[in-house]
C-alpha positions in Angstrom: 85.5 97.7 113.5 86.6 94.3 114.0 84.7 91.6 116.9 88.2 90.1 117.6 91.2 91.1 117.1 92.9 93.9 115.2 92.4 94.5 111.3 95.1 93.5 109.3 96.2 93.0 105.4 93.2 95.5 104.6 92.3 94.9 101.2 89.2 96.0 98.8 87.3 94.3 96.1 86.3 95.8 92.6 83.0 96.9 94.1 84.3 98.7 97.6 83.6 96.1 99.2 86.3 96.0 102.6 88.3 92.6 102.9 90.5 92.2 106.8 92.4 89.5 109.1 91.0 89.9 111.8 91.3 87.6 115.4 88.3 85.5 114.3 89.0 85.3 110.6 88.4 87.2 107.4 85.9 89.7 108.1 84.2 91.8 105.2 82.5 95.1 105.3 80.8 96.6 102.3 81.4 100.4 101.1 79.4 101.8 103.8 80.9 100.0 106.3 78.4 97.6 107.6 79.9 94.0 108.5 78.2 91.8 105.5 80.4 88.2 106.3 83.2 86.9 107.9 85.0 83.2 107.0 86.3 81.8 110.7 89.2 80.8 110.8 90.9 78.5 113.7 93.6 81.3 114.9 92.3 84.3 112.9 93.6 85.5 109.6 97.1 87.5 109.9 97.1 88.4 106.0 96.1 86.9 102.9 95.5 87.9 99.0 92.8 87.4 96.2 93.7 84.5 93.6 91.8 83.9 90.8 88.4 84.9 90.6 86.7 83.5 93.6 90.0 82.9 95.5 91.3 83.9 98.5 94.2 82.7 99.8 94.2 83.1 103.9 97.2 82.9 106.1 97.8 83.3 110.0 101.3 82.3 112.5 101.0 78.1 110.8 98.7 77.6 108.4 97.4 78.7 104.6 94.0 77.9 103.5 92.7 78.3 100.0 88.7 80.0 100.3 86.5 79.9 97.3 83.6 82.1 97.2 81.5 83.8 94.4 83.4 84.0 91.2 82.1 87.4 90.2 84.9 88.7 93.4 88.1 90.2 92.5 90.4 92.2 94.2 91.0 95.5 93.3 94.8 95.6 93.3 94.9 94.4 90.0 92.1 95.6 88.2 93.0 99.0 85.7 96.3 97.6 85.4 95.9 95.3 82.4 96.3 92.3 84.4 94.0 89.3 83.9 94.6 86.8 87.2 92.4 84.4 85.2 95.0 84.4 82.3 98.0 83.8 84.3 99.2 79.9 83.2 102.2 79.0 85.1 104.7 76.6 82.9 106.4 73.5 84.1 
């Protein structure tokens, strides 16, 4: 259960842990479902992604902010599907 706010853009990590937007920010809850962090945010967190490993890329109504926290995190969208986000090169 979220402090403030309404979950949003739920997402999950490779180890279950539980990634939301919430009114204060991104709030994380681990497999069991007890609140382990949040990263405040001016204007709460309406949706946002993992990047590379470490990287979470937060988003509300004006503003994007890049977050870098352990590099061992990944989201779990990805993984099983043969996709490597630390392998993506972009060419200009």
């Amino acid at each position: 259960m979220a402090d403030t706010g309404i979950p949003d853009g739920i997402k999950c990590d490779t180890v279950g842990n539980v990634y939301s937007g919430c009114g204060d920010g991104l709030n994380v809850w681990n497999a069991g479902g007890t609140l382990i962090g949040k990263i405040l945010v001016p204007g709460g967190v309406a949706n946002f992604c993992f990047g590379r490993s470490g990287e979470l890329f937060l988003l509300n109504e004006t503003k994007l902010w890049v977050a870098r926290i352990a590099s061992s995190v990944r989201g779990a969208l990805l993984e099983g599907m043969g996709i490597d986000c630390d392998e993506f090169k972009v060419n200009t």
